[in-house]
C-alpha positions in Angstrom: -24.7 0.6 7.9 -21.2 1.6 8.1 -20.1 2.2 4.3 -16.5 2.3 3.8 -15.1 3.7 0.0 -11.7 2.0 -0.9 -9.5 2.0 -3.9 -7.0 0.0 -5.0 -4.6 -0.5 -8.0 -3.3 -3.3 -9.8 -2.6 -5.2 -12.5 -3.4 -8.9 -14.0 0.1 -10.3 -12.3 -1.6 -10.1 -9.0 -4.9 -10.8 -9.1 -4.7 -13.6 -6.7 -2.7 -11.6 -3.9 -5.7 -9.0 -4.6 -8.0 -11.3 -3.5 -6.3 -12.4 -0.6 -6.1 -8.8 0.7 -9.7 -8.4 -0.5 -10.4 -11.9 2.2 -8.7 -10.8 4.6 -10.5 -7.0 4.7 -14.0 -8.5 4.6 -13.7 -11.4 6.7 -12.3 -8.7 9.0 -14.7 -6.3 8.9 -17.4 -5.8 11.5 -21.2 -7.1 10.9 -22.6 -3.2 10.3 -19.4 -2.8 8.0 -19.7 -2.1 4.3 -17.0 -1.9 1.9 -17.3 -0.3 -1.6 -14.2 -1.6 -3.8 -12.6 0.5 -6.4 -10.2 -1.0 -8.7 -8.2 1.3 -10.5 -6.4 -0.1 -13.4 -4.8 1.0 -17.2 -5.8 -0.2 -20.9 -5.5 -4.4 -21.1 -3.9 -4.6 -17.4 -7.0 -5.9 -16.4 -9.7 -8.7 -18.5 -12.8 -10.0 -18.1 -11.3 -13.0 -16.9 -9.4 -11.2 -14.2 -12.1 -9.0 -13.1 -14.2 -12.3 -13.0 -12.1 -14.0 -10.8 -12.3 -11.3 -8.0 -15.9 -10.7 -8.5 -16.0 -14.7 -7.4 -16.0 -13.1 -3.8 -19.8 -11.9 -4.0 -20.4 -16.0 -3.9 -18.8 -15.4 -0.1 -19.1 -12.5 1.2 -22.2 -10.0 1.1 -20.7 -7.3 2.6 -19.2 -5.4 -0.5 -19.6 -4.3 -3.8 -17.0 -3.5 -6.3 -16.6 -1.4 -9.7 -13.5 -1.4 -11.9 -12.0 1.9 -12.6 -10.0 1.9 -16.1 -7.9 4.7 -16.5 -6.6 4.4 -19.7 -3.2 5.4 -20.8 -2.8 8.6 -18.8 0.2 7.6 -17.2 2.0 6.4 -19.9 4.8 8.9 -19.5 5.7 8.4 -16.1 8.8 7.0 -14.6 8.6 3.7 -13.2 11.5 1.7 -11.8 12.4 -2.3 -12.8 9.7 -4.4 -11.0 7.1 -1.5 -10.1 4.5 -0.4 -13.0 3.1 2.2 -14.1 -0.2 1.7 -11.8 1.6 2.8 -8.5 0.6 6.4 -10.0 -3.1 6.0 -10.4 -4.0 7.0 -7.0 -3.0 10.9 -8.1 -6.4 10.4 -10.2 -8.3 9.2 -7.8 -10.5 12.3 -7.0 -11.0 12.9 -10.5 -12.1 9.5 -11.2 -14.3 8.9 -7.9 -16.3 12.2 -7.8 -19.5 10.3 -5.6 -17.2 10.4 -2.1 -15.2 12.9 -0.5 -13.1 10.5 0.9 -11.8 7.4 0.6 -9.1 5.1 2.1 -6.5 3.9 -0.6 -4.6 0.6 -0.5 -2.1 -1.3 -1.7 -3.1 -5.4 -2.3 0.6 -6.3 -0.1 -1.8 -6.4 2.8 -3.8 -8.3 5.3 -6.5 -6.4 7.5 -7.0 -7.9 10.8 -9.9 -5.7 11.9 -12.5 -3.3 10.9 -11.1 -0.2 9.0 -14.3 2.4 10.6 -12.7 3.4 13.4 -9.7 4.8 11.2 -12.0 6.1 8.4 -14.7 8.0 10.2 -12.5 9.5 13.1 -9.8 11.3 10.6 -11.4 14.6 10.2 -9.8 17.0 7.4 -9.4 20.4 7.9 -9.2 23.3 5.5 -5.1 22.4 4.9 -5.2 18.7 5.5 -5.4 16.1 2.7 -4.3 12.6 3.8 -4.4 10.8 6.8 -1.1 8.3 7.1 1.4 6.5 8.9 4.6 7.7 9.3 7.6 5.9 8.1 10.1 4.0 10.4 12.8 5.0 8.9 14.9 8.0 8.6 17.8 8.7 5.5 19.3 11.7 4.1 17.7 11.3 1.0 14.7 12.6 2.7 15.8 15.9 3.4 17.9 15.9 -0.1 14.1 15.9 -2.0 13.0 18.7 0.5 11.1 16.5 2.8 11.2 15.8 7.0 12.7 12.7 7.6 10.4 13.0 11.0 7.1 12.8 9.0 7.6 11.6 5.8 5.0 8.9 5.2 4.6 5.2 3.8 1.8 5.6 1.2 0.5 1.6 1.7 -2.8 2.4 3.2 -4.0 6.4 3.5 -7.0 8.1 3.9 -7.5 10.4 1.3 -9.5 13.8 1.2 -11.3 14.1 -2.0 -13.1 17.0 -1.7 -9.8 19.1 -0.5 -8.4 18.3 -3.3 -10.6 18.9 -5.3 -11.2 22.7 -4.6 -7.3 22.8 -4.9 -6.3 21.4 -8.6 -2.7 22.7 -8.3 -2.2 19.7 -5.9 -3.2 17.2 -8.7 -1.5 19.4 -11.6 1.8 19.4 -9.1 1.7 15.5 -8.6 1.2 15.0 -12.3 4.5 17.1 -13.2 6.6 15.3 -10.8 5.3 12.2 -12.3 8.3 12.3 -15.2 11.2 12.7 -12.8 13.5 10.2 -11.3 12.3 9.4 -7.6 14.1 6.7 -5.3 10.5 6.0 -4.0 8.1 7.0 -7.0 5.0 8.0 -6.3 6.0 7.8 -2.1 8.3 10.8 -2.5 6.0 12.8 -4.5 3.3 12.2 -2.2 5.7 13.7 0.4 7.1 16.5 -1.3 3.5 18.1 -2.6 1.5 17.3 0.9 4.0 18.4 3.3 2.6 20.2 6.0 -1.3 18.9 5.1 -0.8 15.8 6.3 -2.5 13.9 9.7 -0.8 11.3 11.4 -2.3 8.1 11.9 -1.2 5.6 14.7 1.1 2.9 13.6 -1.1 -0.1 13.5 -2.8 1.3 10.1 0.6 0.5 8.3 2.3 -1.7 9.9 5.4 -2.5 7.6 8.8 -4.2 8.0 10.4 -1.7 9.6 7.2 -0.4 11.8 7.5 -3.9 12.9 11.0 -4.1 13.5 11.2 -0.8 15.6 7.6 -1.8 17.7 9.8 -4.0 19.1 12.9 -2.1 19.9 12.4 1.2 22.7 15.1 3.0 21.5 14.3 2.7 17.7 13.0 5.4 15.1 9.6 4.6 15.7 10.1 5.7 19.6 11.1 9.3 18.2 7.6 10.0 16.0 4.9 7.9 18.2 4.3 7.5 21.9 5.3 3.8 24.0 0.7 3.3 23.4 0.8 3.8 19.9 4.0 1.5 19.7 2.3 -1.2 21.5 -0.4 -1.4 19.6 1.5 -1.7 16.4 2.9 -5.0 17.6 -1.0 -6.0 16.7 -1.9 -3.9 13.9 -5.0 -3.7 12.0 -2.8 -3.4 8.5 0.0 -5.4 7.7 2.1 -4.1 5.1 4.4 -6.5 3.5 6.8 -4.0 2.3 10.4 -6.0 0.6 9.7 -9.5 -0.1 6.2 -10.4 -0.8 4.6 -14.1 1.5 3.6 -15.2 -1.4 7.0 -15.2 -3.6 9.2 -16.0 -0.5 10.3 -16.0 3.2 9.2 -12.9 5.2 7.9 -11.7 8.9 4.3 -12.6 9.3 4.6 -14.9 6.1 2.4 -17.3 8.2 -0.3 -14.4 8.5 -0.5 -13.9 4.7 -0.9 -17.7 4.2 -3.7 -18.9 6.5 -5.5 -16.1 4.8 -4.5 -17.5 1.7 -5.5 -21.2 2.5 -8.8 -20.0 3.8 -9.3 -18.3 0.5 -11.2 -19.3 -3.0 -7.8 -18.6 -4.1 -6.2 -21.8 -2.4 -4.5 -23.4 -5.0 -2.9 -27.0 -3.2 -0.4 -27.2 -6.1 1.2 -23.8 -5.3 0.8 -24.3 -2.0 3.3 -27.4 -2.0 5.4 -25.5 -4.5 6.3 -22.8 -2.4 7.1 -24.7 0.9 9.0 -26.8 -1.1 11.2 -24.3 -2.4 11.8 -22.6 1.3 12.6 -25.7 2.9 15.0 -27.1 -0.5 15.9 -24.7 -2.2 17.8 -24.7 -5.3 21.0 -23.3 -6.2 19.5 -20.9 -8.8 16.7 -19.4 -5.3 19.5 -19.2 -3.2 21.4 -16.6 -5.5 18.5 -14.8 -6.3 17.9 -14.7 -2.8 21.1 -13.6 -1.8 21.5 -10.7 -4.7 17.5 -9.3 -3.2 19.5 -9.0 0.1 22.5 -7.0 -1.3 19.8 -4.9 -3.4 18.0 -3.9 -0.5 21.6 -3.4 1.4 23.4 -1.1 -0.7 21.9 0.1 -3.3 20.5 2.8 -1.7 24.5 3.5 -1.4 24.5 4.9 -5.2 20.6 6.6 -4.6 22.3 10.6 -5.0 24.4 9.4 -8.2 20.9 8.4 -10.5 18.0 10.0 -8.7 17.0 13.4 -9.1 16.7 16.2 -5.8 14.4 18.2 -7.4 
């Protein structure tokens, strides 16, 4: 038996889309495949009714087990941006809080596994000066370099393999994270990931995090992607293993691979046929009130990164 150790955190607002990734990664997986499911969450975010709900999946699936992780109010003093909680920082506690594996692959629940996550897991060997194994991002900005990263290997953080037992013999990589936590960061927890691992990091090939923009350069030869992975590794992103549905989320709106998202969705315990109606409804007619709010997401994501230098820190 394969066992695989993953972690994930998140709070009662979406429980269902948790579950949904949790379908897809299990019905995914291969027969000798076993998954052991951390859920790492803060005081009240998660109750017995939530934790309930996703256990409903051992009715299904036999090829899992799954143990809630609360972490209390440790990271009550960090900054979080509107729309993104506290939780996005629990994943800087994850080697003190999982201290039976040496590694583990972390995950965000924005995500739909098409295959069997072994390969990826057993093959990323750590050396003495590597802790994570990641993708790289598809995009490349200044403000990369203005925090003191490489804007050729700075990494999406959606799905990582993560090297306990390094960082555990090095605690100034936990005490380092921890510091930064109370600063201004365009990308929170993202960029301090970048800034304290750079130079220990191992690439992995695109189709482990395959996000909007790994998506939208697969598909274009002369795009970023072309300049950090080979034409192979390109290809294969185009059918990747993790879909990462960075920006708008299937299940709140209109995205690529919204389709993918939702026939995991309808063949879930989660199918809910009043919601299901609700939101086709509202992207085929929408109302005046969605089409504003719909329009003001796309100037957000547009230019706002425009005023980025005049409210987040470089240091």
């Amino acid at each position: 038996m394969n066992v695989i150790p993953i972690v994930f955190a998140f709070n009662h607002r979406v429980v269902m889309p948790a579950g949904v990734t949790f379908t897809s990664l299990l019905k995914s997986a291969d027969p000798d495949t076993f998954y052991h499911i951390h859920i790492m969450h803060g005081e009240g975010e998660l109750n017995e009714d939530n934790k309930n709900e996703l256990s409903r999946l051992k009715d299904h699936f036999k090829n899992f087990d799954i143990k809630f992780i609360n972490v209390g109010n440790e990271f009550d003093n960090v900054y979080v941006a509107k729309g993104i909680p506290k939780l996005t920082y629990y994943k800087i506690a994850v080697s003190e809080r999982i201290p039976e594996y040496d590694k583990v692959i972390l995950s965000d629940v924005d995500i739909i596994y098409t295959g069997d996550l072994w390969d990826v897991y057993n093959t990323t060997k750590f050396g003495t000066n590597n802790y994570i194994g990641a993708v790289k991002a598809a995009i490349c900005t200044s403000y990369m370099t203005d925090i003191g990263c490489d804007m050729d290997t700075y990494i999406n953080c959606g799905f990582m393999v993560y090297n306990l037992k390094g960082m555990r013999s090095d605690k100034t990589l936990i005490d380092r994270q921890k510091e930064l936590c109370g600063k201004k960061w365009l990308y929170l927890d993202q960029d301090i990931v970048n800034i304290v691992f750079k130079g220990k990091i191992i690439f992995l090939p695109p189709k482990y995090n395959s996000t909007f923009s790994v998506f939208i350069s697969s598909g274009d030869p002369n795009g970023v992607l072309s300049q950090k992975y080979s034409q192979t590794e390109i290809q294969e992103a185009l059918n990747p293993i993790v879909i990462h549905y960075t920006g708008t989320n299937p299940w709140q709106g209109f995205c690529l691979r919204h389709d993918i998202w939702w026939e995991y969705y309808r063949d879930s315990i989660y199918f809910d046929y009043s919601f299901y109606v609700n939101h086709y409804t509202k992207l085929i007619k929408p109302t005046i009130n969605e089409g504003i709010k719909s329009f003001a997401g796309v100037l957000k994501s547009n230019i706002g990164k425009v005023y980025k230098k005049l409210f987040f820190s470089k240091s």
